[in-house]
N, C-alpha and C positions, 0 to 999 in steps of 0.2 A: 504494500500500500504506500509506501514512503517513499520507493522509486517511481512510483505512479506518480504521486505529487509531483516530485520536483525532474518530473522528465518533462525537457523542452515541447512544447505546441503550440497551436497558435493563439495570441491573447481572445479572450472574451471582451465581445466590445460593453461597452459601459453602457448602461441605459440610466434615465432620468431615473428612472426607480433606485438604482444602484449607489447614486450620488447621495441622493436623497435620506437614502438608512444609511448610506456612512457619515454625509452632514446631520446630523441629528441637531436641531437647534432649540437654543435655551431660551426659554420667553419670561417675559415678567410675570408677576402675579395677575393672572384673568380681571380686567375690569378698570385696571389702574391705564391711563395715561401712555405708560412705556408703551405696553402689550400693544398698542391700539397702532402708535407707530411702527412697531414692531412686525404686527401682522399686514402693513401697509408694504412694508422694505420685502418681508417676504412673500409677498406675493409678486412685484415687480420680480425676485430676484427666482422663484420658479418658473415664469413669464421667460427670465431669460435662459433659463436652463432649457424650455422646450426649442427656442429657438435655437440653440447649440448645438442640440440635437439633431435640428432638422438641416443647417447647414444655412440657415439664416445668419449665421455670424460669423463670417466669411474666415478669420483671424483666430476664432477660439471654439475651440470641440472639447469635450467634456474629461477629455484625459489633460488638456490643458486646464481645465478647471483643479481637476483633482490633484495634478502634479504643485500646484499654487500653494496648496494648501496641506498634506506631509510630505510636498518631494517625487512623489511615484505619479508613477502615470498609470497605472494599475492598482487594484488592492495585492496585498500579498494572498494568497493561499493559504495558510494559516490565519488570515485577519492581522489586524493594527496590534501594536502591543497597548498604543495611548490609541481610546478611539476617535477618530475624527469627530470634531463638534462644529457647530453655529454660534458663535456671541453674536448679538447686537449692542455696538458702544455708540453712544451719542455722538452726532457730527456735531464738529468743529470750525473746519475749515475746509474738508473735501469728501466726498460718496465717495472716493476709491477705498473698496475693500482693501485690508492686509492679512497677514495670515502670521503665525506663531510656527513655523515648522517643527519647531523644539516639544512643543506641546501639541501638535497638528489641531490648530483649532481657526476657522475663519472670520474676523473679527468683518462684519458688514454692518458698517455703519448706517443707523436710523434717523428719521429727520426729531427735529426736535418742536417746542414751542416757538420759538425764536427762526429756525431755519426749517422753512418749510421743504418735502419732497421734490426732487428735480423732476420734469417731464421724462416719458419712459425711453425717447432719443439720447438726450444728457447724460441719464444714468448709465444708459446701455451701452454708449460711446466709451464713457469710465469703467465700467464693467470690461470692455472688450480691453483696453489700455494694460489694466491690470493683469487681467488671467491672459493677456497674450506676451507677458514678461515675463523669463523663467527666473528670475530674481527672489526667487521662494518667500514671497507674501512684503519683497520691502522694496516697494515702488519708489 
């Protein structure tokens, strides 16, 4: 069974599904404020996952997503040892995601009271900037 694993074939492509159980993302508390943004950022940010998918975003496919965020353009076969997570941290000064490779986790920043959400072009333009840099999460 062991040489079965780690005998060379060809990779399994990634699907949004795939991404999606290894980004597992952290939300505030149901009801408060954050959440509300929160569920705002992540739905723009599944939005753009399908389109990665489909080849709608010419620059970034979804192993560039995932390489962003621990390094790999694959999962391992055994799994993550830290498992890949979602933060959302308050914008500041820019919607370009970062990523923690050390702790594989992707920091997608949310709008705030102060700084409202970008149009889904803006974001997606940022989005594509990001995950098309292999500079593992430090644009």
């Amino acid at each position: 069974m062991f040489l079965h694993l780690l005998r060379p074939g060809p990779p399994h492509p990634l699907t949004v599904k795939n991404v999606t159980n290894l980004l597992k993302p952290e939300f505030s508390e149901e009801g408060s404020n954050s959440r509300t943004f929160e569920n705002a950022v992540y739905a723009k940010f599944m939005k753009y996952l399908r389109e990665a998918t489909s080849g709608r975003r010419a620059a970034v496919s979804l192993s560039h997503i995932l390489q962003f965020v621990p390094g790999a353009e694959e999962g391992p076969v055994l799994g993550f040892v830290l498992h890949p997570s979602l933060q959302f941290v308050e914008v500041t000064s820019s919607f370009i995601p970062t990523a923690n490779t050390c702790i594989n986790c992707l920091n997608l920043p949310r709008p705030s009271l102060d700084i409202p959400l970008l149009t889904e072009d803006k974001l997606f333009n940022l989005y594509d900037f990001a995950f098309s840099n292999a500079f593992f999460g430090h644009v």
